[in-house]
C-alpha positions in Angstrom: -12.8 18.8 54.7 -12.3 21.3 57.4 -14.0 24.7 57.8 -12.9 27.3 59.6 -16.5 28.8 60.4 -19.8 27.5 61.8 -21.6 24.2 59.3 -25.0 25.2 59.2 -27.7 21.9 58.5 -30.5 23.2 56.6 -30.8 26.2 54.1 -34.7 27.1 55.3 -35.2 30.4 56.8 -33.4 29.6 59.8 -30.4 28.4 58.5 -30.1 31.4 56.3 -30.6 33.6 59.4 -27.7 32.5 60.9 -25.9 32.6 58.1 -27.0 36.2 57.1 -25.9 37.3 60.7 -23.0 35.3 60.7 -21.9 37.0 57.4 -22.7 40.5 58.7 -19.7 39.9 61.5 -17.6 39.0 58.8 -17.5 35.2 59.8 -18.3 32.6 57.2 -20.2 29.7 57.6 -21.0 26.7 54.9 -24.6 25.9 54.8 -25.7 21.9 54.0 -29.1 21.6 52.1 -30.4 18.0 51.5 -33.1 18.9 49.1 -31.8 21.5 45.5 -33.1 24.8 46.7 -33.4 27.1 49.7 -36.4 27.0 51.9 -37.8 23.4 50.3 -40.3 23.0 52.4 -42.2 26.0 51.1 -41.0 25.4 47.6 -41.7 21.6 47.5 -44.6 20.3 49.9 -47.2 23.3 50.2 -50.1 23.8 48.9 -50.3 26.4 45.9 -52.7 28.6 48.2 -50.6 29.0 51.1 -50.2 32.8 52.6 -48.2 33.7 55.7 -50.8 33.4 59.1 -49.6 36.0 59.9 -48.4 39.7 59.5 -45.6 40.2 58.0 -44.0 42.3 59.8 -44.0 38.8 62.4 -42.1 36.7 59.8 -39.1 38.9 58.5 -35.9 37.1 59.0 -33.3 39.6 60.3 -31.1 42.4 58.5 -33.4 42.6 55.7 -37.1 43.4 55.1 -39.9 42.3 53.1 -40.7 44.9 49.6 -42.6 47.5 50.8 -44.9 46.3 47.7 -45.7 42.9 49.5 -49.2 42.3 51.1 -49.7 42.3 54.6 -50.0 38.2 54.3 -47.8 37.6 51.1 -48.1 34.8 48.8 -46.0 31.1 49.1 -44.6 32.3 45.9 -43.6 36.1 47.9 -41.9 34.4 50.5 -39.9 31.9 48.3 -38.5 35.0 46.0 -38.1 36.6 49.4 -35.9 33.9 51.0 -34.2 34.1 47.6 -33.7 37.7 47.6 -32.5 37.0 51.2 -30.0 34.8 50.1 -28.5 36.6 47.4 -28.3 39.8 49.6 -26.1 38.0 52.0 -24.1 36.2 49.6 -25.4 32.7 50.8 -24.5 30.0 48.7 -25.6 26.8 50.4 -24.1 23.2 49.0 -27.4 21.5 47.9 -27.9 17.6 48.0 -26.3 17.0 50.9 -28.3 15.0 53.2 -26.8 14.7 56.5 -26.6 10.7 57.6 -24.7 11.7 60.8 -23.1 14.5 62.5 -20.9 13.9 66.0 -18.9 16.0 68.0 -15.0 14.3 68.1 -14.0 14.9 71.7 -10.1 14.4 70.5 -9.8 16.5 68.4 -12.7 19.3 69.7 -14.4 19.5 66.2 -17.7 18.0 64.7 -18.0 15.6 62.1 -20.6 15.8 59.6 -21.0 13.3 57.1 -22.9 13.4 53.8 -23.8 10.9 51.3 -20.3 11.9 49.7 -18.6 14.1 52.0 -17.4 14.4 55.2 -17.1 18.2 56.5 -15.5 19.5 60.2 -15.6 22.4 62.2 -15.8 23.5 65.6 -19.5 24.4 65.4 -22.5 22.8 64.2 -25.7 24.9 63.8 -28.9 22.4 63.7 -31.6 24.3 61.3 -33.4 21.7 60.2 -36.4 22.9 62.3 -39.4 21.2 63.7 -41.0 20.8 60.3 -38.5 18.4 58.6 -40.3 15.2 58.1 -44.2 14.5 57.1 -46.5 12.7 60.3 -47.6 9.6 58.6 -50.1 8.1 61.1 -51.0 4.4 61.0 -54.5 4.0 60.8 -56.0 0.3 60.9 -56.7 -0.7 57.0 -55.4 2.3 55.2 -53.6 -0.5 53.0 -56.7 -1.3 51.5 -58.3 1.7 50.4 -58.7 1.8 46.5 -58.6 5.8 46.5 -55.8 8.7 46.1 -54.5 8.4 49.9 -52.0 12.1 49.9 -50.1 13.9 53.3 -50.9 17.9 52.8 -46.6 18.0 51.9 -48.0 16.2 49.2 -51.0 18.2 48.0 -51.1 21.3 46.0 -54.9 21.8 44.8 -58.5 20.9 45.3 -58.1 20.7 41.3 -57.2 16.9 41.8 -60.1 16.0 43.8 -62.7 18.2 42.2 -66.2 17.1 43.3 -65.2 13.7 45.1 -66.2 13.2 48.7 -62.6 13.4 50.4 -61.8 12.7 54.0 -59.6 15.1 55.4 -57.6 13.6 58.9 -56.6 16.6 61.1 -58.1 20.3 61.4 -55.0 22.4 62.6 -54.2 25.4 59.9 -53.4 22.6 57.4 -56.3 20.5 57.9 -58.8 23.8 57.4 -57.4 25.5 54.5 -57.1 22.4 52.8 -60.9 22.1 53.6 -61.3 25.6 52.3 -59.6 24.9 49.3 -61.4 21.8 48.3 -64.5 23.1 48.5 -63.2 25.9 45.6 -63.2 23.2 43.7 -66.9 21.7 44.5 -65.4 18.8 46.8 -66.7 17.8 50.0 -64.5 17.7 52.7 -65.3 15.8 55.9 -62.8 16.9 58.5 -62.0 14.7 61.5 -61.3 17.1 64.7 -59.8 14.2 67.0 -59.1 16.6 69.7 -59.6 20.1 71.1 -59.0 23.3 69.3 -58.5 26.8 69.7 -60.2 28.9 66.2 -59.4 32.5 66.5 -60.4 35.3 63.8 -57.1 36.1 61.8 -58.6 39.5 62.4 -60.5 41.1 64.9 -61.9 44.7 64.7 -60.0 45.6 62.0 -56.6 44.6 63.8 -54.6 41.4 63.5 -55.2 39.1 66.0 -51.9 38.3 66.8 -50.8 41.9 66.5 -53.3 43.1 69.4 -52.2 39.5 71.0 -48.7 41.1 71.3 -49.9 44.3 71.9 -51.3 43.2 75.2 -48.7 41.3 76.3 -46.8 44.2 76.9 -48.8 45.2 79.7 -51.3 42.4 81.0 -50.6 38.7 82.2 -50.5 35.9 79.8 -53.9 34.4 81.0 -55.3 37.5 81.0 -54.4 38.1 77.6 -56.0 34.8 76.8 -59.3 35.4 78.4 -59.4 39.3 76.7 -58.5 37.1 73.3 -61.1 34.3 73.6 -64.3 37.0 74.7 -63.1 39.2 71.6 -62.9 35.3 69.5 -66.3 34.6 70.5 -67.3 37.7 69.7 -66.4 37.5 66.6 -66.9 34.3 65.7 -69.8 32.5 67.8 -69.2 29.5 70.2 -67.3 27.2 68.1 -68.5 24.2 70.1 -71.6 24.3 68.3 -69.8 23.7 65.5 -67.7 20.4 66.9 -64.4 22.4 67.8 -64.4 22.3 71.3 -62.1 24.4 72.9 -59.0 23.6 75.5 -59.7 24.6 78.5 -55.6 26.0 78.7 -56.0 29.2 76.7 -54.5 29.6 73.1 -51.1 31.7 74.0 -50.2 29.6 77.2 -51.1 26.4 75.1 -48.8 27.2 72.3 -46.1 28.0 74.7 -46.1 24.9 77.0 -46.8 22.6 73.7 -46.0 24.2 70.3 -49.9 23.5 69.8 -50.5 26.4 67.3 -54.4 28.1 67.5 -56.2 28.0 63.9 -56.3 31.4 62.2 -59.6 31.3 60.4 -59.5 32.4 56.4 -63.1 31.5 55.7 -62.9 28.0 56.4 -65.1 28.7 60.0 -68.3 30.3 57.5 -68.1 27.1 55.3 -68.4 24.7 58.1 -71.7 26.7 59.7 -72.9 26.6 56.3 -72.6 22.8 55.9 -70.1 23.0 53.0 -67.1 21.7 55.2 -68.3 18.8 57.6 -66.9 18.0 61.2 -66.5 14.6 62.3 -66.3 14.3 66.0 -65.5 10.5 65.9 -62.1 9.5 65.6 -61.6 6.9 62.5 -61.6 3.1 63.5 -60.6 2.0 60.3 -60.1 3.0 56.7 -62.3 0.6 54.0 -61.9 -0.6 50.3 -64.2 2.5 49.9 -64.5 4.7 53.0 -63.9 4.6 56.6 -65.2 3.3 59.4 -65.4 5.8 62.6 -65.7 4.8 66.6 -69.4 5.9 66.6 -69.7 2.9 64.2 -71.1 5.0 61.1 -69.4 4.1 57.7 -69.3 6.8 55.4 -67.3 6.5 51.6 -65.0 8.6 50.3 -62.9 8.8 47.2 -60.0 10.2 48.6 -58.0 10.7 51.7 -55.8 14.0 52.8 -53.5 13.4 56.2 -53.4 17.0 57.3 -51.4 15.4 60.5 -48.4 17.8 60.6 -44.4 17.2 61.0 -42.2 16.5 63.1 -38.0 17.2 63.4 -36.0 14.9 62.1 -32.7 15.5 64.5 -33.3 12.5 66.9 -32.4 10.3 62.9 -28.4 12.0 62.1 -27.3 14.1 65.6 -25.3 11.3 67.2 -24.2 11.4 71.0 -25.9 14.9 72.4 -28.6 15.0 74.7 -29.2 18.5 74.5 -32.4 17.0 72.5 -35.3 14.9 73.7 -36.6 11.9 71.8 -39.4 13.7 69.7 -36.1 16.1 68.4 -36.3 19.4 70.1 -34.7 21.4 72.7 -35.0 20.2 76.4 -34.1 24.0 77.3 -37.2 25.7 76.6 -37.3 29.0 74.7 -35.4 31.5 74.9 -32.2 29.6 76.0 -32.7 26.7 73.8 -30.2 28.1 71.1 -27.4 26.8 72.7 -26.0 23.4 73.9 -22.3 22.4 74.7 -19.0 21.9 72.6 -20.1 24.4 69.8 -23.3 23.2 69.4 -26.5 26.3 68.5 -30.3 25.0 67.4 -32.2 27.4 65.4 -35.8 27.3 64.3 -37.2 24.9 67.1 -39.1 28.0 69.4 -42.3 27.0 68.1 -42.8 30.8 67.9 -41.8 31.2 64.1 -39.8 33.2 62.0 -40.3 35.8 65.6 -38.0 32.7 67.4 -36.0 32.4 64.6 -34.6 35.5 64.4 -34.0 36.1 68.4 -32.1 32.8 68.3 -30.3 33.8 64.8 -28.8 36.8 66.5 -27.6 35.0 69.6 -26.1 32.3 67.8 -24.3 35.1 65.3 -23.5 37.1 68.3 -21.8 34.2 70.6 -19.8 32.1 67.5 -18.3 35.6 66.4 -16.9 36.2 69.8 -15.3 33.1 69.8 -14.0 33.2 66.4 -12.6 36.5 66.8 -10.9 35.6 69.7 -9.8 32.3 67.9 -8.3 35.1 65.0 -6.8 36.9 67.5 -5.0 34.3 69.6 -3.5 33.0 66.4 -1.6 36.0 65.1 -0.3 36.6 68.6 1.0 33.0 68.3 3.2 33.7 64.8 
């Protein structure tokens, strides 16, 4: 089957970015959706507490806005009727159930060749949304086999309700690995997290201003580093050493860490008050192995637990079905860093792999809009001078 505009892998909020721009310039595209909805991520494996980290005046997709009724840090449920307000505003229909086995670019005939479990779709340009998010880090940890309790990835979990007042073991202490703290302890759990490595904790709020709204602020005018430094005396602050606490902190400051690594700094929602308190505990020891009944950590403590949460992140999925480029690396993302990652050769755009968020998102979105419509309009043009 042969399209005449861009195929578009993924219906998140990147892939109906660049469709939404696309449609703006008048060019179709035909978006491919493995799961039965847009944005299934958010609607399918998140927790039922989940609000935006940040502002959201940072996470609106381009073209169209948030209700001016929203919350400054709207709801999981807000940004799925968003996304489906986005959709239905652009006209977006994506073809659900179609998971991608394979997509190749056919040098012969100059068009790629995406096949589905049932179809097989071609057109000059493939657009990989499928983001960095796309599939759940399992992590093998010696004996995990065994263990006789609930054993659940944070895509899997939706509430503390489930694990109300059991000792739970919670693997991980990025965003994920806190709330999920925070939330289990709403329902009279206690969580041990394990914080393997170092961490930056900042205040989602600092003096009565976002703190990556006065991050962005200063960026205008000061250095990077210097921005970190002015951020982490404000953090500390606000917040107290956090080594105390067993979150040590990188020595690379939180802006120029996410940049050369994607490693995203943990917005603090309350989770920082319950671990001073004693509610949430920090394990510093990595875990040796997991028991019948517990774990076993390098210290050589054993401690038991009745369940287990793998707050261990995701990774993209691209490296599995793109087939002969090596405009990726082996983990799945760009080898051009941001902000020319967008783009690789014979037709082929990457949105949504920036590690800078819906903000990334919608600077690539409008390139990749802005450079297929010039080359389909000049395609439109060439062929009515040719009849």
């Amino acid at each position: 089957m042969k399209f005449d505009g861009p195929i578009i892998v993924g219906a998140g909020p990147s892939g109906i970015a660049v469709a939404a721009c696309l449609q703006e310039n008048g060019v179709a595209s035909l978006v491919l959706e493995r799961s039965d909805c847009i944005a299934s991520l958010w609607q399918h494996k998140t927790y039922d507490r989940l609000k935006l980290h940040l502002p959201k005046q940072f996470c609106e997709l381009p073209l169209f806005g948030y209700p001016k009724n929203f919350p400054k840090y709207p709801t999981k449920n807000q940004f799925v009727s968003y996304m489906e307000a986005y959709a239905e505003h652009f006209e977006i229909k994506p073809r659900f159930n179609q998971a991608v086995a394979s997509a190749e670019f056919d040098f012969e005939s100059g068009v790629w060749r995406v096949n589905t479990q049932d179809s097989v779709y071609e057109s000059r340009w493939l657009v990989v949304a499928t983001g960095e998010n796309a599939e759940a880090v399992v992590p093998e940890i010696q004996g995990i086999e065994k263990f006789e309790g609930v054993v659940r990835h944070t895509s899997e979990y939706k509430s503390g309700c489930e694990f109300r007042e059991q000792r739970v073991l919670v693997v991980g202490c990025g965003n994920s690995g806190m709330e999920v703290s925070l939330d289990l302890c709403r329902y009279n759990a206690s969580p041990f997290m394990v914080v393997r490595n170092s961490v930056h904790v900042l205040p989602r709020e600092m003096f009565g201003f976002t703190t990556f709204g006065i991050a962005m602020a200063l960026l205008k005018w000061l250095p990077l580093r210097v921005v970190d430094k002015l951020i982490l005396f404000m953090a500390n602050l606000t917040l107290g050493s956090t080594d105390k606490l067993g979150l040590r902190r990188p020595k690379t400051g939180p802006l120029e860490l996410k940049n050369a690594t994607g490693k995203t700094p943990v917005l603090d929602t309350g989770a920082l008050s319950l671990i001073k308190s004693g509610n949430i505990k920090v394990v510093e020891q990595g875990v040796r192995e997991i028991t019948k009944s517990g774990a076993k950590f390098m210290d050589g403590q054993e401690i038991a637990f009745d369940s287990i949460v793998l707050a261990t992140g995701y990774k993209s999925n691209v490296p599995f079905w793109l087939k002969g480029s090596d405009f990726f690396t082996e983990d799945g993302m760009p080898k051009t860093p941001f902000p020319n990652g967008w783009k690789g050769g014979n037709g082929l755009y990457t949105v949504g792999f920036t590690r800078r968020g819906l903000l990334g998102t919608t600077c690539d979105a409008l390139n990749i809009a802005k450079d297929v419509t010039d080359q389909w309009r000049s395609m439109m043009c060439n062929s009515k001078h040719e009849f």
